[in-house]
BAMIDO-748527 format. One line per field, with one value per residue (C-alpha): x, y, z; residue in three letters. Coordinates in steps of 0.2 Angstrom, whole numbers, plus 2048, in hexadecimal, padded with zeros to 3 digits. Layout:
BAMIDO-748527
u <- [X ...] .
v <- [Y ...] .
w <- [Z ...] .
residuo <- [ALA ...] .
***
This chain:
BAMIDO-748527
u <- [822 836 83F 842 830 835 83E 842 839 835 826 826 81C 82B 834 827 831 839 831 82C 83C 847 840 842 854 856 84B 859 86A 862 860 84F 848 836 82D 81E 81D 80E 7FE 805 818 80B 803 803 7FE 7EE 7EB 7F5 803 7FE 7FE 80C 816 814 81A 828 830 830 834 843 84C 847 83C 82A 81C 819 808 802 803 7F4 7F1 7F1 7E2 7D8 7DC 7D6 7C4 7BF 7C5 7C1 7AE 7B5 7BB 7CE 7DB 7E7 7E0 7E8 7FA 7F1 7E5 7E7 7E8 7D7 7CF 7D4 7C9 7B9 7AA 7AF 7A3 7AA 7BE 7B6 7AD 7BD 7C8 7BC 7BC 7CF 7CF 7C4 7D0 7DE 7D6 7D3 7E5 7EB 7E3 7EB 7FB 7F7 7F8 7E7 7ED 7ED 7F8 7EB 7E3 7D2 7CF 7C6 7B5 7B2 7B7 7C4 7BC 7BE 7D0 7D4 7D3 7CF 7D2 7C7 7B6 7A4 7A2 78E 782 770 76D 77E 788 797 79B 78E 78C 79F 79C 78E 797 7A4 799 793 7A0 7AB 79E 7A0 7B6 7B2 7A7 7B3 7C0 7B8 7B0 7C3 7CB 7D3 7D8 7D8 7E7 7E2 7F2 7EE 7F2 7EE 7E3 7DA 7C9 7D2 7E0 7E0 7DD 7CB 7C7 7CD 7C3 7B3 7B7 7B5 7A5 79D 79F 797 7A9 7AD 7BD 7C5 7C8 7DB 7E8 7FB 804 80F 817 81C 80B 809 811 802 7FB 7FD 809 80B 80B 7FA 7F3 7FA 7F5 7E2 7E3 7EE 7E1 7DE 7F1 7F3 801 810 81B 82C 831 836 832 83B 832 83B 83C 832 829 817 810 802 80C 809 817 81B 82F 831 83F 835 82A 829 827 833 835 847 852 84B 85A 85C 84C 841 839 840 83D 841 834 827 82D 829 818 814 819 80F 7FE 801 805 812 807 7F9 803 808 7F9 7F1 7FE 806 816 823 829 81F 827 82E 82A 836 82E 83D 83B 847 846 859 862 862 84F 858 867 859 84E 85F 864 854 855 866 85D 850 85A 867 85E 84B 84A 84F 84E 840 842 83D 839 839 84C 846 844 856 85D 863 864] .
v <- [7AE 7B0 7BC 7C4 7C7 7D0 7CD 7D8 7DC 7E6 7F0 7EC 7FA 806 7FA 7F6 7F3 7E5 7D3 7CD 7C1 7CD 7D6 7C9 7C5 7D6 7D7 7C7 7D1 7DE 7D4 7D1 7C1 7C5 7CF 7D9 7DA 7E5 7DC 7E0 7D6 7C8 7CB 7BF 7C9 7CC 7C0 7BC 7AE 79F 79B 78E 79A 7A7 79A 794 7A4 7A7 797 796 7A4 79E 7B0 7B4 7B8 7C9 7CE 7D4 7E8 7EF 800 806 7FC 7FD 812 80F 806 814 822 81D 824 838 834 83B 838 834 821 81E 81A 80A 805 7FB 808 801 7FE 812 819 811 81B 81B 810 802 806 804 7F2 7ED 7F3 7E9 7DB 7DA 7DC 7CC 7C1 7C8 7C5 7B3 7B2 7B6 7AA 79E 7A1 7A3 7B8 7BF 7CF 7DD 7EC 7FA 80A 80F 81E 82F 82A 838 842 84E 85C 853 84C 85D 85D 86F 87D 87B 878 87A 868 869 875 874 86A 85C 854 84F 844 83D 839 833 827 81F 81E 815 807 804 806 7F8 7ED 7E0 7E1 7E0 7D2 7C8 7CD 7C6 7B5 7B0 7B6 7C5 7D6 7E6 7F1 803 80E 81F 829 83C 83D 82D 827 827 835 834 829 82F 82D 81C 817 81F 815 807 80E 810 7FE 7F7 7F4 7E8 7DE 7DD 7F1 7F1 7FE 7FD 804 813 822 82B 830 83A 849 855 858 846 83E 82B 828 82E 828 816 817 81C 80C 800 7F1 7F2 7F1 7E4 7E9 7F3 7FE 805 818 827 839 84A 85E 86A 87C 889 880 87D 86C 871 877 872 868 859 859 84D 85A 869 860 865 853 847 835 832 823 81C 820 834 838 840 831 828 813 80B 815 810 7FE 801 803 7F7 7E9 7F3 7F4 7DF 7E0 7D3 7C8 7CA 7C9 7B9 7B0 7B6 7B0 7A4 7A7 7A8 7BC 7C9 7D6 7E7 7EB 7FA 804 813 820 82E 83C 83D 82C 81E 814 802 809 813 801 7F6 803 803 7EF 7EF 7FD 7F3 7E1 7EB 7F5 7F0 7DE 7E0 7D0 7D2 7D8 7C8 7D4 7E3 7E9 7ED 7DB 7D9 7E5 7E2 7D1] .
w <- [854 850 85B 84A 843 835 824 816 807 7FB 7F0 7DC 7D8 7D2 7CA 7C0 7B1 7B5 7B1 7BF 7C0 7BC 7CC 7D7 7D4 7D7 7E5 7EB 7E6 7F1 802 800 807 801 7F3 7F0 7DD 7D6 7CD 7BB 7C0 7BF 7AD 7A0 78E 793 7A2 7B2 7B3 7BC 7CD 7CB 7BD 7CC 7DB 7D3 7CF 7E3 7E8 7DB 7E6 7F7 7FA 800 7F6 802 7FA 7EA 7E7 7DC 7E3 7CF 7CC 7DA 7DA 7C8 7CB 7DA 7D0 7BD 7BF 7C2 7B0 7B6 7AA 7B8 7B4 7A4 7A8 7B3 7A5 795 786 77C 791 793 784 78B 797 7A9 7AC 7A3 7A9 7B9 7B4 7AD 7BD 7C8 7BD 7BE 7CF 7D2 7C7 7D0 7E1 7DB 7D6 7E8 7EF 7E3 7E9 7FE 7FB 806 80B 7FE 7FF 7F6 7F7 7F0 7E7 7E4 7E7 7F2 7E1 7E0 7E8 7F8 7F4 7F2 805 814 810 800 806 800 802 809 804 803 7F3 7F5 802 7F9 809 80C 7F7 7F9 807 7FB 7EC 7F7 7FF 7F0 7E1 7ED 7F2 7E7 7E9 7FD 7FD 7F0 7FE 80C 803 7FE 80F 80A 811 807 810 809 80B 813 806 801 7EF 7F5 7FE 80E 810 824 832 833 823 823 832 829 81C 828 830 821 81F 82C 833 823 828 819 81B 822 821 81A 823 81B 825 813 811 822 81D 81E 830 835 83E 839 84C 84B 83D 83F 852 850 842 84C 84A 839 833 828 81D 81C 810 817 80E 815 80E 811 80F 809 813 80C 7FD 7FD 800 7F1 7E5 7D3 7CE 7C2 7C6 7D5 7DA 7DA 7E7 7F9 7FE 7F9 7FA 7FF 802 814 81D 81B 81D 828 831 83D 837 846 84F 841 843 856 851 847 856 85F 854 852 840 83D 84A 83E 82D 833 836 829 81D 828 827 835 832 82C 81D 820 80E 807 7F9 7F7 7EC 7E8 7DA 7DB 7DE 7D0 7D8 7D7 7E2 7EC 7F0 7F2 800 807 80A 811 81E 822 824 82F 839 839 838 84C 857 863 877 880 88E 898 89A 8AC 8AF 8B2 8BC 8CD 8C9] .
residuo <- [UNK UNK UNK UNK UNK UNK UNK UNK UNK UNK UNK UNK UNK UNK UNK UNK UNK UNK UNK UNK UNK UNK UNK UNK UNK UNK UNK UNK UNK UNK UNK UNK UNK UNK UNK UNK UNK UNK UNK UNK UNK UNK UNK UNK UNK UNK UNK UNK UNK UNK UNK UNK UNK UNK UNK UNK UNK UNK UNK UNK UNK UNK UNK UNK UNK UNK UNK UNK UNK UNK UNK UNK UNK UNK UNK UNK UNK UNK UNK UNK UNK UNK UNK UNK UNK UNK UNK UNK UNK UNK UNK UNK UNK UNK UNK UNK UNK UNK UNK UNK UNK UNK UNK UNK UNK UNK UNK UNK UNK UNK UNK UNK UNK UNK UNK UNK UNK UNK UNK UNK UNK UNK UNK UNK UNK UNK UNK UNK UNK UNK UNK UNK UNK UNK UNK UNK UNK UNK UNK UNK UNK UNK UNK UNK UNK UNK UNK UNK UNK UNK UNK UNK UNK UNK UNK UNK UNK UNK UNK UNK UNK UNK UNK UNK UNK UNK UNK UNK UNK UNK UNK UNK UNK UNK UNK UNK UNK UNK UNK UNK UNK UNK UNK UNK UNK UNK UNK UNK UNK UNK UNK UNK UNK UNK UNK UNK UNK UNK UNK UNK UNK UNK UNK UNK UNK UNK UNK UNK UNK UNK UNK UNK UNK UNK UNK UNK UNK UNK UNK UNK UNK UNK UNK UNK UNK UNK UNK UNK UNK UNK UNK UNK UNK UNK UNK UNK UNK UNK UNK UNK UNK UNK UNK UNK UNK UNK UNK UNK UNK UNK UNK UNK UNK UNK UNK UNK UNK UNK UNK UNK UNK UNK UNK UNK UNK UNK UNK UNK UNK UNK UNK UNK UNK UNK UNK UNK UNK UNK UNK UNK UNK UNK UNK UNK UNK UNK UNK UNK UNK UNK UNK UNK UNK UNK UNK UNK UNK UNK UNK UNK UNK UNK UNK UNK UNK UNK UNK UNK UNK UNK UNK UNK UNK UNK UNK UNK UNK UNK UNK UNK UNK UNK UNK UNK UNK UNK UNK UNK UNK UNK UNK UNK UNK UNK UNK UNK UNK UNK UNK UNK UNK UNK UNK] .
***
């Protein structure tokens, strides 16, 4: 592996309005030597782009196809069967009418064609997370309880559904080699390290049931360096974003403002986390060794995914990539410092 084994890149989620082009020369402007772009950056009408199409765009401005981000849909298939409204924005219009039965067929369905698509162009690991199929009752999370009783085990019925609603996606997964990195994320089927590892019990210890990496998500009796420790093995994937809490507001409050919120998603450098720490971490766990078999490539992506409800998001995501090129893409100690003294 390089002394350097990261390069930087970046998430196409939020910038979702951009054609998948125009994100990518911006994604080069920016510094970016990679890209991430979400699974609707690579929609055709009704269809995907090709392979080829796909390829060329990348290889045109000399970047790396950094992984394909589809949280949205797969958030969609595990969640569409609570029959919450929170699905729409990530469906088709005529798709989001139908029976929760059917979004999810039609989510699943999507996921396999995009899952085949991946493969296509040398993508196998899946930055994702799976839904509420646990049902909101648990994603609500302690200190509202009443989860067991003597007539249902809303656990126990959670760890069910979730075998078997995302048997057919895992299988898929495995046959064409991929891994699907589920981000630790609150509102979701694993919202803490032990849920995550449950996940993977459940599953008879399924390989294809990784973990990308995120700290921004640990902001609620979890530290990331607990979280990411107690899933070191199974991290596949990475986002880099940083989050502040506001003093003296409550992490629960019921608001749609971005700027009313306790937690915010700030620019990576001023917030709260330290990255180079993170960074530690991931060298640590054997992330950018893993990335880079699997995807064989010689450096693995520190992927930035900044978010700010204040600052302008294209000036937020071009600072994060100048962050991460300047400070986290670090060359490598090729030793202990100790080794030298007294030399």
């Amino acid at each position: 592996m390089a002394n350097n084994c990261f390069h930087p890149s970046i998430e196409g989620g939020q910038h979702g309005a951009k054609s998948l082009a125009d994100f990518l020369d911006y994604a080069k402007r920016s510094g970016a030597t990679g890209a991430q772009p979400s699974n609707y950056m690579l929609q055709d009408g009704k269809g995907f782009k090709s392979a080829k199409e796909i390829r060329e765009l990348f290889d045109r401005r000399g970047m790396t196809l950094d992984g394909v981000s589809c949280h949205c849909a797969f958030w969609v298939h595990t969640t569409a069967w609570t029959g919450s409204p929170t699905i729409r924005p990530f469906t088709p219009a005529d798709v989001a009418k139908k029976s929760p039965a059917a979004i999810e067929k039609w989510a699943e369905d999507y996921l396999l064609e995009l899952m085949d698509l991946c493969v296509e162009l040398g993508v196998k690991i899946l930055p994702m997370f799976w839904g509420v199929a646990f049902g909101w009752e648990m994603a609500s999370g302690y200190p509202w309880g009443f989860w067991q009783s003597g007539d249902y085990d809303l656990i126990k019925e959670g760890q069910e559904r979730f075998v078997k609603k995302t048997a057919k996606l895992r299988q898929r997964a495995k046959k064409l080699g991929i891994y699907l990195a589920h981000e630790i994320h609150p509102g979701t089927a694993a919202m803490c390290a032990d849920d995550f590892n449950m996940l993977v019990d459940i599953c008879d210890g399924d390989k294809v049931l990784t973990v990308n990496a995120d700290p921004s998500h640990c902001w609620e009796g979890e530290s990331w360096q607990t979280r990411f420790e107690k899933t070191a093995s199974r991290i596949y994937g990475c986002h880099v974003k940083n989050f502040v809490i506001r003093p003296n507001v409550p992490l629960r409050k019921m608001e749609a403002n971005w700027q009313g919120r306790a937690m915010q998603f700030v620019d990576i450098p001023s917030g709260d986390l330290n990255m180079v720490r993170y960074v530690e971490l991931l060298i640590r766990s054997g992330y950018p060794q893993r990335y880079c078999k699997i995807m064989g490539l010689k450096t693995a992506p520190l992927i930035v995914e900044a978010e700010s409800a204040y600052r302008d998001l294209d000036a937020t995501s071009a600072n994060g990539i100048k962050y991460v090129k300047d400070h986290l893409c670090f060359p490598l100690a090729s030793g202990s410092f100790e080794e030298g003294m007294g030399a």
